[in-house]
Backbone and ligand atoms as CSV (ligand in chain L), in Angstrom:
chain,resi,resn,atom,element,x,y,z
A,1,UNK,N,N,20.484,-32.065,30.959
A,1,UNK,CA,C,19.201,-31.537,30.446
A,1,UNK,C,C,19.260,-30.018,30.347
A,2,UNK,N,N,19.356,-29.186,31.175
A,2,UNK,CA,C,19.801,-27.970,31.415
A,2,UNK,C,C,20.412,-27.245,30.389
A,3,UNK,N,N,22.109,-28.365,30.188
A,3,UNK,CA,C,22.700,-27.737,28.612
A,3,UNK,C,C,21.678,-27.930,27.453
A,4,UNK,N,N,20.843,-28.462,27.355
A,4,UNK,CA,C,20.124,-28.703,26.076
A,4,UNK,C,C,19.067,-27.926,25.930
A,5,UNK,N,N,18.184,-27.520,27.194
A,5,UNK,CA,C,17.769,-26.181,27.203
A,5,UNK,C,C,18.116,-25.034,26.683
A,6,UNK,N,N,19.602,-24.718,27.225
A,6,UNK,CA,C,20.186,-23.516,26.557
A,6,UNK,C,C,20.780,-23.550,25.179
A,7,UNK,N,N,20.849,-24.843,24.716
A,7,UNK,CA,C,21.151,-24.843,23.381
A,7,UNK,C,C,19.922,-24.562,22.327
A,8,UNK,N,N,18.576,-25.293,22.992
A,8,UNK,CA,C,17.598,-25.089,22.566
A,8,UNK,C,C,17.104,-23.752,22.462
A,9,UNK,N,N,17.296,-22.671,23.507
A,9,UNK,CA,C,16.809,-21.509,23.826
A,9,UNK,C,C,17.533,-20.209,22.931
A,10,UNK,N,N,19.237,-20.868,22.173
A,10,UNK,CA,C,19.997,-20.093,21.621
A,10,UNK,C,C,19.313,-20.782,20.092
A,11,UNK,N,N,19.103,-21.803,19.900
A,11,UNK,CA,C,18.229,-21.930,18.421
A,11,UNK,C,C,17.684,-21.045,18.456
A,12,UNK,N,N,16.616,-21.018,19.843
A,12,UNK,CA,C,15.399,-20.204,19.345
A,12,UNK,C,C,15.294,-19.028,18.813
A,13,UNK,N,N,16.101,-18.180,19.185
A,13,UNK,CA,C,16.558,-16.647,19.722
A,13,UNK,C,C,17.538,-16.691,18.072
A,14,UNK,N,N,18.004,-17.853,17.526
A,14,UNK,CA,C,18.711,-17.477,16.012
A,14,UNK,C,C,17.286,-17.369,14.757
A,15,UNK,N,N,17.012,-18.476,15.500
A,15,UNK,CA,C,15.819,-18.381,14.312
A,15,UNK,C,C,14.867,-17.010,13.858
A,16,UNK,N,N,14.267,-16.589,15.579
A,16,UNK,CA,C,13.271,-15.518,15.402
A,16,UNK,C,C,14.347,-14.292,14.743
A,17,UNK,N,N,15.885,-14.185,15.195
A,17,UNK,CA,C,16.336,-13.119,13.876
A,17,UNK,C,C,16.695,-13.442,12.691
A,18,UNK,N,N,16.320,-14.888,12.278
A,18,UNK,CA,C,16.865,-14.776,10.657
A,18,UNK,C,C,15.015,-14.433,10.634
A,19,UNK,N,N,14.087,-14.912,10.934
A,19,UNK,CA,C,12.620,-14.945,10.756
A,19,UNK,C,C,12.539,-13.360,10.003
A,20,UNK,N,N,12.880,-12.558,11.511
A,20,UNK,CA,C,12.323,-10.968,11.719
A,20,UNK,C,C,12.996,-10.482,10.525
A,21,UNK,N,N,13.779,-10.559,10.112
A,21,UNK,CA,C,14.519,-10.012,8.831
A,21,UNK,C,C,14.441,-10.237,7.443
A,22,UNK,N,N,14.063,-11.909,7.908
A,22,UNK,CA,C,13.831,-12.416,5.951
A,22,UNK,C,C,13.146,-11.916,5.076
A,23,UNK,N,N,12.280,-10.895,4.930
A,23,UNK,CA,C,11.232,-10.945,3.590
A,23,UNK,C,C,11.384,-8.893,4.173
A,24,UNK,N,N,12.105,-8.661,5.329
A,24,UNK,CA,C,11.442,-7.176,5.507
A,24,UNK,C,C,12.239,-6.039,4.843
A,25,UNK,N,N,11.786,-5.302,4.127
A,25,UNK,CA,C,12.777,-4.560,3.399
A,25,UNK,C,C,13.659,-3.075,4.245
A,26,UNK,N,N,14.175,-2.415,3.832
A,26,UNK,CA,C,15.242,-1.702,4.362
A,26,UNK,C,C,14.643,-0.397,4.197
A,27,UNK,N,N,14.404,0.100,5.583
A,27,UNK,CA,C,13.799,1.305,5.449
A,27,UNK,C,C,14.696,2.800,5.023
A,28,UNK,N,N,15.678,2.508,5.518
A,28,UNK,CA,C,16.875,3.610,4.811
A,28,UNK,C,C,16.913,3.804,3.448
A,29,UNK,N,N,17.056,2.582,3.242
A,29,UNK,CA,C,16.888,2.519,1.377
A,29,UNK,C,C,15.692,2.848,1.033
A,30,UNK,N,N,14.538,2.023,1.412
A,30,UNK,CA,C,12.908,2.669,1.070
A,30,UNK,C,C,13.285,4.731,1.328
A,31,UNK,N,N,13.668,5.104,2.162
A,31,UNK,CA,C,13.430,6.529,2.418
A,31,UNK,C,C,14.049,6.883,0.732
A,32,UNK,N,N,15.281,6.670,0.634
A,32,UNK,CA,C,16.048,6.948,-0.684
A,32,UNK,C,C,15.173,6.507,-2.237
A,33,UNK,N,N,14.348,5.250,-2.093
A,33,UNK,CA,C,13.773,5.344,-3.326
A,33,UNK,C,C,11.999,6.232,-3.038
A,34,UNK,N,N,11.536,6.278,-2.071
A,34,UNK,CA,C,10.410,7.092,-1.897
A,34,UNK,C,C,10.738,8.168,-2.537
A,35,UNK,N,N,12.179,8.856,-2.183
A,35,UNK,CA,C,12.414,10.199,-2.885
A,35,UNK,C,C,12.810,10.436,-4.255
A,36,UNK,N,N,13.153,8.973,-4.534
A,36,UNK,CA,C,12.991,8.897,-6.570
A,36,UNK,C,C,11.798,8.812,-7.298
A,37,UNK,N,N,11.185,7.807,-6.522
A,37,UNK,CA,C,9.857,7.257,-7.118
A,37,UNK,C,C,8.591,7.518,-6.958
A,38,UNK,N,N,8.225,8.052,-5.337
A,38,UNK,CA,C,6.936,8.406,-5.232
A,38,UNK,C,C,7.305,10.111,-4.685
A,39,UNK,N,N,8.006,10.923,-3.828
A,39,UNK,CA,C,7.904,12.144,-3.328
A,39,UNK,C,C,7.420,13.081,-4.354
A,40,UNK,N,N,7.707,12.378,-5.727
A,40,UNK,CA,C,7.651,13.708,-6.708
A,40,UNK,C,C,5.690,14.299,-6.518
A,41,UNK,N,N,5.286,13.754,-6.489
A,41,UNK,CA,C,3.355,13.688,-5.546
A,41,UNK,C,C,3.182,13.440,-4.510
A,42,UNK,N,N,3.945,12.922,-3.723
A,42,UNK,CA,C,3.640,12.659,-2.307
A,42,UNK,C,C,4.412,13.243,-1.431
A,43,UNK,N,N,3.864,13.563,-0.119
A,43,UNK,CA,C,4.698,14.026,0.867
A,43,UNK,C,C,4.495,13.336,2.039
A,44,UNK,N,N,5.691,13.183,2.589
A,44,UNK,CA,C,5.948,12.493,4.138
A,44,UNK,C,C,5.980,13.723,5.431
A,45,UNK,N,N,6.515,14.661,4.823
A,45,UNK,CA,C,6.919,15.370,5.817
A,45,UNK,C,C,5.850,15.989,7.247
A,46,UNK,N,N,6.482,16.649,8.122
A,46,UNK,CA,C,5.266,16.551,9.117
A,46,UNK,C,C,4.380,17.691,9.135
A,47,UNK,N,N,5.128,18.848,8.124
A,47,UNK,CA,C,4.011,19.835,7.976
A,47,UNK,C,C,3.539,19.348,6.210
A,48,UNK,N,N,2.242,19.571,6.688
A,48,UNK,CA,C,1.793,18.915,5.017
A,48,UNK,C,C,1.455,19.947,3.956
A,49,UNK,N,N,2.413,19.255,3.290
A,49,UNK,CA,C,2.270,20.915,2.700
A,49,UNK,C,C,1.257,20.902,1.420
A,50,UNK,N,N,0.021,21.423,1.202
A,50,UNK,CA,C,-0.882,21.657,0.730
A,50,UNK,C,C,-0.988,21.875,-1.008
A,51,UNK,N,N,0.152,21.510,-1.623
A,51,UNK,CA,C,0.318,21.908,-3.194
A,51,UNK,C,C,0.416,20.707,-3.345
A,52,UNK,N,N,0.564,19.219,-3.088
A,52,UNK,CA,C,0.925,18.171,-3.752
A,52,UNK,C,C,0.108,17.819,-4.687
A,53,UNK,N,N,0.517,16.874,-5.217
A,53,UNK,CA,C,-0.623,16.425,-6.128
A,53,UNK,C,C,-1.261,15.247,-5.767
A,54,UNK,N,N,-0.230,14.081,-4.795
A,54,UNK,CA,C,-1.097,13.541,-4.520
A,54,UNK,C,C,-1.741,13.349,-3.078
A,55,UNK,N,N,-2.015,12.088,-2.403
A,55,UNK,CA,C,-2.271,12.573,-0.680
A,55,UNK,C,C,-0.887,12.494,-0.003
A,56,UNK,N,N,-0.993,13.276,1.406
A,56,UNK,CA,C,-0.088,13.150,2.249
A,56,UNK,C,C,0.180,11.599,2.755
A,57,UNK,N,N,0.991,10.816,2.560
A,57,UNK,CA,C,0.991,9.893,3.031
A,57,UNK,C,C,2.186,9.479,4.372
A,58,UNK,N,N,2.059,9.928,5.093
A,58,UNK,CA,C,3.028,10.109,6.046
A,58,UNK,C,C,2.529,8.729,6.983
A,59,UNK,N,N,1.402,8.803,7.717
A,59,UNK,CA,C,1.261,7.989,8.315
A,59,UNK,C,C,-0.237,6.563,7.931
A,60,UNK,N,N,0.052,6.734,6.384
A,60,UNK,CA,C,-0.686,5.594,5.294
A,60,UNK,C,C,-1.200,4.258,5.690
A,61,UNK,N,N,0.022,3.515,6.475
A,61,UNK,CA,C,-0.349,2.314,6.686
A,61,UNK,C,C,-1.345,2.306,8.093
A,62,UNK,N,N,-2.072,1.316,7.938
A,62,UNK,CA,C,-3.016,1.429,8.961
A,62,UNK,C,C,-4.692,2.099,8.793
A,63,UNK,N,N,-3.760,3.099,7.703
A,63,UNK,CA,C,-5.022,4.556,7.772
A,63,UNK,C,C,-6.382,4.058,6.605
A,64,UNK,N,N,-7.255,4.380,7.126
A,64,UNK,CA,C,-8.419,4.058,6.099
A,64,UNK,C,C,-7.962,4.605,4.711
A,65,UNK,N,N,-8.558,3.956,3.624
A,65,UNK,CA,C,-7.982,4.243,2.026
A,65,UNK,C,C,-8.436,5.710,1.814
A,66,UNK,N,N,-8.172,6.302,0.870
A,66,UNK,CA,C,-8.999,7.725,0.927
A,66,UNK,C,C,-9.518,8.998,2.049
A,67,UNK,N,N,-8.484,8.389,3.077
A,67,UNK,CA,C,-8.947,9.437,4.309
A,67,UNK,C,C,-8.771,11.221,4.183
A,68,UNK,N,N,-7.979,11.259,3.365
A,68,UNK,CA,C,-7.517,12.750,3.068
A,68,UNK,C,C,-8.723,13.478,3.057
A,69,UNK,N,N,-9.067,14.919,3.481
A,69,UNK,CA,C,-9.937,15.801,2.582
A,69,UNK,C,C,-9.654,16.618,2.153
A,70,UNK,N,N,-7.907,16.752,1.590
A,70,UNK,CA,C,-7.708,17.718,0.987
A,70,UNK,C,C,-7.412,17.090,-0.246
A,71,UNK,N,N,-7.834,15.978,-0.451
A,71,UNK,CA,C,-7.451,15.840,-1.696
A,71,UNK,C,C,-8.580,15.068,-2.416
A,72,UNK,N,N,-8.580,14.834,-4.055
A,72,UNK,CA,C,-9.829,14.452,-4.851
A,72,UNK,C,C,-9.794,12.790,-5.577
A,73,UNK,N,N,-9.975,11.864,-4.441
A,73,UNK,CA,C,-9.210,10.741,-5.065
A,73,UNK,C,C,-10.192,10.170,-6.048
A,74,UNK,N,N,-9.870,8.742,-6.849
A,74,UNK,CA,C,-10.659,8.652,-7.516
A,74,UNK,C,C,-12.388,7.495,-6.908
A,75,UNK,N,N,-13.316,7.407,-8.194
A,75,UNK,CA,C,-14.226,7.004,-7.115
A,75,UNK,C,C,-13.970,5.218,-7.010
A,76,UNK,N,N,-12.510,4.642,-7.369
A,76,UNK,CA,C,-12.446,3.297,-7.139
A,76,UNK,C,C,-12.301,3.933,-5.714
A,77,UNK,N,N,-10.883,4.437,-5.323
A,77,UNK,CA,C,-10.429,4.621,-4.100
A,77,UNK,C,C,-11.465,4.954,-3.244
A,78,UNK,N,N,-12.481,5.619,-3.160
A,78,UNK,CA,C,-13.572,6.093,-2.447
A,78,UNK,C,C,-14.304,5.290,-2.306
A,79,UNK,N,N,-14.429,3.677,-3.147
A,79,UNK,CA,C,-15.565,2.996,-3.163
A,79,UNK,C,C,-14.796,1.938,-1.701
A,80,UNK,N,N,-14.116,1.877,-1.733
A,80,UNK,CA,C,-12.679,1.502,-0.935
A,80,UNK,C,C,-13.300,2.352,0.741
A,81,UNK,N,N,-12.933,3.270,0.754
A,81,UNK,CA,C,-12.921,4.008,1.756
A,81,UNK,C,C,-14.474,3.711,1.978
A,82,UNK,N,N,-15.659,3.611,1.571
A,82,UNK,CA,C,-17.056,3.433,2.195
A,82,UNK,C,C,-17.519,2.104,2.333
A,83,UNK,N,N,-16.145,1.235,1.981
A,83,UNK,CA,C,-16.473,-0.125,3.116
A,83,UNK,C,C,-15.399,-0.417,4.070
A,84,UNK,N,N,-14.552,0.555,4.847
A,84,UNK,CA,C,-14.132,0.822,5.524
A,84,UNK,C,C,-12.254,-0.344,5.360
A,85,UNK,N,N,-11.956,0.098,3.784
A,85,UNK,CA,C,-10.750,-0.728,3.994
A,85,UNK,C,C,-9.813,-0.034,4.278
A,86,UNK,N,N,-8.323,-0.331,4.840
A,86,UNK,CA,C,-7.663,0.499,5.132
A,86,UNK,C,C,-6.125,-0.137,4.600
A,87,UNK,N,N,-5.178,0.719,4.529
A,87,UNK,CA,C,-4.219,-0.145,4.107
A,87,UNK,C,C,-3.291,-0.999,4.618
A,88,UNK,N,N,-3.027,-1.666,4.317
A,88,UNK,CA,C,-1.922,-2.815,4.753
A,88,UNK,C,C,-1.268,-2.764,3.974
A,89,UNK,N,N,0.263,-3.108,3.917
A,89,UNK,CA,C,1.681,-3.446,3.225
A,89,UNK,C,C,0.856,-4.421,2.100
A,90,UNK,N,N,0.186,-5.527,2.371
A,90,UNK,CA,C,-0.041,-6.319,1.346
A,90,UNK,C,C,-0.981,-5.603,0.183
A,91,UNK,N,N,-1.829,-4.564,0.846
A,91,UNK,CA,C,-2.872,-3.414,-0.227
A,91,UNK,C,C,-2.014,-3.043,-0.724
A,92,UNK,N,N,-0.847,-2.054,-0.332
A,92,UNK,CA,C,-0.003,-1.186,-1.217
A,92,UNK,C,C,1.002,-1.852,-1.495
A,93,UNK,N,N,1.405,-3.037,-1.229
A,93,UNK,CA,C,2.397,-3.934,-2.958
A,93,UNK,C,C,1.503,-4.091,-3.862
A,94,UNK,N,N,0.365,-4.413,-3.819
A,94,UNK,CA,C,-0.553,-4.245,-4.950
A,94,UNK,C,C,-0.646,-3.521,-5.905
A,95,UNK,N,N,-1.371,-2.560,-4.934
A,95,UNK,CA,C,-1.426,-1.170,-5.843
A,95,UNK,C,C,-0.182,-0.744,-6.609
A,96,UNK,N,N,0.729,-0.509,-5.857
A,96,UNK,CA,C,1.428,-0.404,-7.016
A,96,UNK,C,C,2.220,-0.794,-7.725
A,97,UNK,N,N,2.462,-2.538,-6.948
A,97,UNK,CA,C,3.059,-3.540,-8.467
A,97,UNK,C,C,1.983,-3.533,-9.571
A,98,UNK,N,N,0.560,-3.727,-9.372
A,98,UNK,CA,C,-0.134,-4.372,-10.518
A,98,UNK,C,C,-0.193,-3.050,-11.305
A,99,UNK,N,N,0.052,-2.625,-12.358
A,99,UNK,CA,C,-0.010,-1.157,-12.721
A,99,UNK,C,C,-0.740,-1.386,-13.838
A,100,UNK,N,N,-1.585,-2.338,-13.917
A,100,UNK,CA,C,-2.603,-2.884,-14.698
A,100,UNK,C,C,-3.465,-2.407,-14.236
A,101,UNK,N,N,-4.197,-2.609,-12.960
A,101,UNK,CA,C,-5.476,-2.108,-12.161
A,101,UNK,C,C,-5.886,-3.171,-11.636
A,102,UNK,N,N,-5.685,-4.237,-12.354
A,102,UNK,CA,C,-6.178,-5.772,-11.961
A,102,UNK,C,C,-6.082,-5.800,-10.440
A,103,UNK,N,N,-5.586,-5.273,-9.450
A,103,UNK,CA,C,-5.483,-5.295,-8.127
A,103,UNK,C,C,-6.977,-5.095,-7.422
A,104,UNK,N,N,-7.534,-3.974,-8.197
A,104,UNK,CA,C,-9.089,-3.674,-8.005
A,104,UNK,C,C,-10.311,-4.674,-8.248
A,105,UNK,N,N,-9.728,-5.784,-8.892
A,105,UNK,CA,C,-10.789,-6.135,-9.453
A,105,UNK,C,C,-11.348,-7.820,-8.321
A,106,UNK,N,N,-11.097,-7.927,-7.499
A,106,UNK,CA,C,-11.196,-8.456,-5.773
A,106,UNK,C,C,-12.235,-7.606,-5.360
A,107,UNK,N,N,-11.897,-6.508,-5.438
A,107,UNK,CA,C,-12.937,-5.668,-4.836
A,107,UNK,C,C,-13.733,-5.128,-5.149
A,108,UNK,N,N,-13.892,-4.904,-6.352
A,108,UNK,CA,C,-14.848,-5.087,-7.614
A,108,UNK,C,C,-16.206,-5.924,-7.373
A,109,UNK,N,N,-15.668,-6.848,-7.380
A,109,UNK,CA,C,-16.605,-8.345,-7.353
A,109,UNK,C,C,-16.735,-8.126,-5.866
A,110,UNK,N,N,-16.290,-8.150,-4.617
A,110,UNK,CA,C,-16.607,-7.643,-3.648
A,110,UNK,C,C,-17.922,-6.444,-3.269
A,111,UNK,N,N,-17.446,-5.666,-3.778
A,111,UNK,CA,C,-18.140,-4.839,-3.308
A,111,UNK,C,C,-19.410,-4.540,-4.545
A,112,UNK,N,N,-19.165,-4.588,-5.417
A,112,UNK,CA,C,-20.249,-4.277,-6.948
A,112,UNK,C,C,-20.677,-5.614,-7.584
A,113,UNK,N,N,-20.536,-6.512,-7.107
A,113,UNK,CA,C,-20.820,-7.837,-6.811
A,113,UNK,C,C,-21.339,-8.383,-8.725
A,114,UNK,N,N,-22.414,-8.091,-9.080
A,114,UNK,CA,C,-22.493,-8.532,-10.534
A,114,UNK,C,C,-23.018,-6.925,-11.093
A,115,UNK,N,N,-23.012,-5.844,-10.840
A,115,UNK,CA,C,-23.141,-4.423,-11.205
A,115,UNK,C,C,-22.933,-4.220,-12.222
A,116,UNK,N,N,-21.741,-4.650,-12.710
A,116,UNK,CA,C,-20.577,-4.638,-13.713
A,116,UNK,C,C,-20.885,-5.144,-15.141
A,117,UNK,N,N,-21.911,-6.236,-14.878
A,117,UNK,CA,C,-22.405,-7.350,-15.703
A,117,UNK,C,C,-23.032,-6.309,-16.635
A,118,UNK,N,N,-24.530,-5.814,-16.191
A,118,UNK,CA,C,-25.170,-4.984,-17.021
A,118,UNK,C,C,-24.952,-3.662,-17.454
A,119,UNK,N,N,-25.076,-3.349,-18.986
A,119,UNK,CA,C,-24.675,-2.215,-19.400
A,119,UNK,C,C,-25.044,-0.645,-18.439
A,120,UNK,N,N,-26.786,-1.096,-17.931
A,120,UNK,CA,C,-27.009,-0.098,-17.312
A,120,UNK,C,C,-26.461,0.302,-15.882
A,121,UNK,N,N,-26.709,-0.863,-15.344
A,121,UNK,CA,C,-25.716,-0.960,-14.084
A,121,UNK,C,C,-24.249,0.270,-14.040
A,122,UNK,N,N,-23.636,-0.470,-14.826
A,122,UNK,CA,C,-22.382,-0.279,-14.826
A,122,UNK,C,C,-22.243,1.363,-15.545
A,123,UNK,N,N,-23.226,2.012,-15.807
A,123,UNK,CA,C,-22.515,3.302,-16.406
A,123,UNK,C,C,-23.261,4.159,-15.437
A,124,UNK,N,N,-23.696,3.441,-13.955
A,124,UNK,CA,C,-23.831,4.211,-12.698
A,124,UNK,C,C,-22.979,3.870,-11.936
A,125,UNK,N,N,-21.392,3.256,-12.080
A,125,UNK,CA,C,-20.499,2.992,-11.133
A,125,UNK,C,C,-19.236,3.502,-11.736
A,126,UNK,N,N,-18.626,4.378,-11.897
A,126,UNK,CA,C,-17.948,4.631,-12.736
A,126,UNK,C,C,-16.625,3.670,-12.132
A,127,UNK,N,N,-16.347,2.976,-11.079
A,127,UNK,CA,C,-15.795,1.745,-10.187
A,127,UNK,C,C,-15.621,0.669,-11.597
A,128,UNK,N,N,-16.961,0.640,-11.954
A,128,UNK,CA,C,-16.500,-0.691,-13.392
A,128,UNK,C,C,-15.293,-0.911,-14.569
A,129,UNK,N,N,-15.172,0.175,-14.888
A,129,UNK,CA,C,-13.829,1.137,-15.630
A,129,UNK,C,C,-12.729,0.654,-15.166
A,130,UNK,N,N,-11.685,0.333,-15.800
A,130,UNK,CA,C,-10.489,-0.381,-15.235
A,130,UNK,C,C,-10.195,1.047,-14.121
A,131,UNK,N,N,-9.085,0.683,-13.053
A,131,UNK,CA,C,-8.351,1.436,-12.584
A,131,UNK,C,C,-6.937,1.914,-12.816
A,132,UNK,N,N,-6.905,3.206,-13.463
A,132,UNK,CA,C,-5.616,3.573,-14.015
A,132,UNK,C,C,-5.111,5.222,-13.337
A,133,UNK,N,N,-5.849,5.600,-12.203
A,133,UNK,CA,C,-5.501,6.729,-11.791
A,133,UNK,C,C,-3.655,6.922,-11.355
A,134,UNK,N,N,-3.642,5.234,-10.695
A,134,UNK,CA,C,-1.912,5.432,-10.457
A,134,UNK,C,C,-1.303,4.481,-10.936
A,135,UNK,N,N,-1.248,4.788,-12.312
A,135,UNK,CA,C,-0.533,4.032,-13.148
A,135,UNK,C,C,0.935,4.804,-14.247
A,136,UNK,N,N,1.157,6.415,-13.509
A,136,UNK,CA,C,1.537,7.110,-14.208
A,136,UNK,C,C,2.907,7.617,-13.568
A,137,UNK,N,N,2.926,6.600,-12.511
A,137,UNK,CA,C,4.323,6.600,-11.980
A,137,UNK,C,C,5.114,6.224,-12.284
A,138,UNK,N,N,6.578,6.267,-12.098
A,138,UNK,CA,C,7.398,5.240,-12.510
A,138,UNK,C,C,7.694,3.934,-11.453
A,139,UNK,N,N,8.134,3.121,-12.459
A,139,UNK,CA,C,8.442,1.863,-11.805
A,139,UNK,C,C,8.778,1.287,-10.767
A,140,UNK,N,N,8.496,0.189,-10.334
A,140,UNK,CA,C,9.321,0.246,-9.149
A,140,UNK,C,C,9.586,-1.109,-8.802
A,141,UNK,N,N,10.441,-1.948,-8.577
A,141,UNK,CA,C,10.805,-3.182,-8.569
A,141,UNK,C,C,10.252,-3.856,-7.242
A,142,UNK,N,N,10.224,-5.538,-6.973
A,142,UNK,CA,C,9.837,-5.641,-6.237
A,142,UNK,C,C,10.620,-5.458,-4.933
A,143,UNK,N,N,11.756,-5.370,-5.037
A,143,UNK,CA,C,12.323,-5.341,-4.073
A,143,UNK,C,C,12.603,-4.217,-3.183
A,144,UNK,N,N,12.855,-2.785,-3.944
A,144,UNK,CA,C,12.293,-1.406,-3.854
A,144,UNK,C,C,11.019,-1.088,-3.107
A,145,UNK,N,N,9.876,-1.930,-3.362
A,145,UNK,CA,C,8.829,-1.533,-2.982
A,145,UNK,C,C,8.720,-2.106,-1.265
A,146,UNK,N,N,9.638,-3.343,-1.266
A,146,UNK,CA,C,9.363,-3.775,0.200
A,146,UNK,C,C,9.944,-2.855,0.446
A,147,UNK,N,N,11.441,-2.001,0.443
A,147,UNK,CA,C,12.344,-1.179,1.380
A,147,UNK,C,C,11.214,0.294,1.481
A,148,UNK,N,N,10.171,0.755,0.337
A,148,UNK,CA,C,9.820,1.224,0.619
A,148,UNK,C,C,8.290,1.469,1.383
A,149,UNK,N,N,7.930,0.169,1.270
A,149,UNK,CA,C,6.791,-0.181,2.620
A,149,UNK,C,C,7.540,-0.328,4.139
A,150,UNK,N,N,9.043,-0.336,4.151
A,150,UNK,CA,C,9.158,-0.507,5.537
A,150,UNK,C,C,9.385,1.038,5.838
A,151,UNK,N,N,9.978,1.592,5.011
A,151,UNK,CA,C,9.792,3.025,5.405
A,151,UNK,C,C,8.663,3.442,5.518
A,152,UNK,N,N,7.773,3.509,5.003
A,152,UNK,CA,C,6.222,3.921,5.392
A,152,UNK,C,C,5.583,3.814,6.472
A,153,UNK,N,N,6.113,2.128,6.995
A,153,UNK,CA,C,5.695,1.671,7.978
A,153,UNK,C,C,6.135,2.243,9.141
A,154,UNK,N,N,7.649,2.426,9.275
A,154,UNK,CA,C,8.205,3.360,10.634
A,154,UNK,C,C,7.739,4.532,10.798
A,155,UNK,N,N,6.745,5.108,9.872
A,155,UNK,CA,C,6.201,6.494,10.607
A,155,UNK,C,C,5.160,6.078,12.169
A,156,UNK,N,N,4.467,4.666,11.882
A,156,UNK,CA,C,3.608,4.219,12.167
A,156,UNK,C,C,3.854,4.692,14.241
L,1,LIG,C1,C,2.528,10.923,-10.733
L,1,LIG,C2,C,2.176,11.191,-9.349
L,1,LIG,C3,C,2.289,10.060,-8.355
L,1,LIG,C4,C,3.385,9.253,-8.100
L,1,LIG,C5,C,4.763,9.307,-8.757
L,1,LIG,C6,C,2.996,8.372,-7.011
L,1,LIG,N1,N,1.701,8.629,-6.638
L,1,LIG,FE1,FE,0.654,7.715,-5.152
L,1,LIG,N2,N,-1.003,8.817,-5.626
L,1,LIG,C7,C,-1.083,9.772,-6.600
L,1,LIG,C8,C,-2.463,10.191,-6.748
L,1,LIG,C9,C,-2.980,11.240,-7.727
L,1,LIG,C10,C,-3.217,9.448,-5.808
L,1,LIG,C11,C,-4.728,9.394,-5.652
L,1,LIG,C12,C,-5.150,8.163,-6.457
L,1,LIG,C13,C,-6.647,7.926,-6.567
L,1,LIG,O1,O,-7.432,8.774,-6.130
L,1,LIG,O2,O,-7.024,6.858,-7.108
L,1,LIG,C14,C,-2.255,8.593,-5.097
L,1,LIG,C15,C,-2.599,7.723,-4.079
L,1,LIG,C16,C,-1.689,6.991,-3.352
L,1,LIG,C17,C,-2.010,6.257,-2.144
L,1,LIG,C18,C,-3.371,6.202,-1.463
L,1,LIG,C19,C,-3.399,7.233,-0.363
L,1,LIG,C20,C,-4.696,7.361,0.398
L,1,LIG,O3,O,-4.868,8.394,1.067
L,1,LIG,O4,O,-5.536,6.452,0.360
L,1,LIG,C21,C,-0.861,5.641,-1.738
L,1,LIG,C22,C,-0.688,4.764,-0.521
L,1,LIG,C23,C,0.177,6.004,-2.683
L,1,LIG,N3,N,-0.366,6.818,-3.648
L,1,LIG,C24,C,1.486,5.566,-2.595
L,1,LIG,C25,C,2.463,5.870,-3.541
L,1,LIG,C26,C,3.827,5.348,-3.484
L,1,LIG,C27,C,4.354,4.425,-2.415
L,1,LIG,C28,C,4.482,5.858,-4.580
L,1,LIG,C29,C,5.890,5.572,-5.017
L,1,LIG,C30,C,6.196,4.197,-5.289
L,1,LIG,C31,C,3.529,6.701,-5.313
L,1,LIG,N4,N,2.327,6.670,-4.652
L,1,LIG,C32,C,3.825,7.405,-6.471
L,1,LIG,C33,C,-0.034,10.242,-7.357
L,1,LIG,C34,C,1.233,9.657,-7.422
């Protein structure tokens, strides 16, 4: 019985590392495409340096959407930030696989619920308007984007 324990106990211990590894991307590599694809507006670094264009995102995940105040985000992102969402890996594959905007539109109906519907409504939310503020990046594959959510994530 004993041996079958420890055979059982060495499954276990194989499984949880093929588990921990399967889907998580490579943060070395994420560091290397962050610096192709997003650094050219964003900064990681630990002094923040105040000319970017877009927010500091150093320590992003976790952090409420729009927390910056040095910077002017748009008012989807802000509509975001005043119902207190914050990001997760699964928010930012979104954002910036769907480069449609369609990612917004969950929260749309969420939060502006039928707003949208009426003409008048809707030209007091400027939220109704597709979302295309970050759509002017370049590309980024899916697989890229996990290596570079795990880099994001190790600032954490
Ligand atoms: C062309 C410039 C540009 C590029 C390239 C770019 N971004 Fe952005 N990013 C912005 C701007 C501008 C905003 C503010 C968007 C808004 O207000 O809707 C932003 C917002 C963000 C936010 C929200 C931050 C917050 O404080 O809520 C995240 C996360 C983000 N970008 C991640 C990325 C990642 C990851 C990449 C690379 C794959 C990238 N961005 C590439 C300009 C850029």
């Amino acid at each position: 019985m004993k041996r079958y324990q420890n055979i059982f106990a060495i499954i276990a211990f194989i499984v949880t590392i093929i588990h921990s590894t399967a889907d998580a991307g490579n943060r070395w590599k994420g560091k290397w495409y962050f610096s192709k694809k997003c650094s050219f507006c964003h900064s990681v670094s630990l002094r923040q340096e105040s000319e970017e264009t877009g927010p500091h995102i150093r320590h992003v995940i976790g952090r409420e959407v729009a927390a910056r105040t040095d910077t002017q985000y748009s008012s989807h992102l802000l509509l975001l930030k005043e119902h207190g969402v914050r990001w997760t890996p699964d928010l930012l594959r979104q954002f910036i696989s769907k480069r449609d905007g369609s990612w917004f539109d969950y929260y749309r109906k969420k939060f502006l619920k039928n707003k949208c519907v009426s003409y008048q409504t809707s030209m007091r939310h400027p939220e109704c308007a597709p979302y295309t503020t970050h759509n002017k990046g370049r590309r980024v594959s899916t697989r890229d984007l996990e290596d570079i959510i795990s880099y994001l994530k190790a600032f954490k």
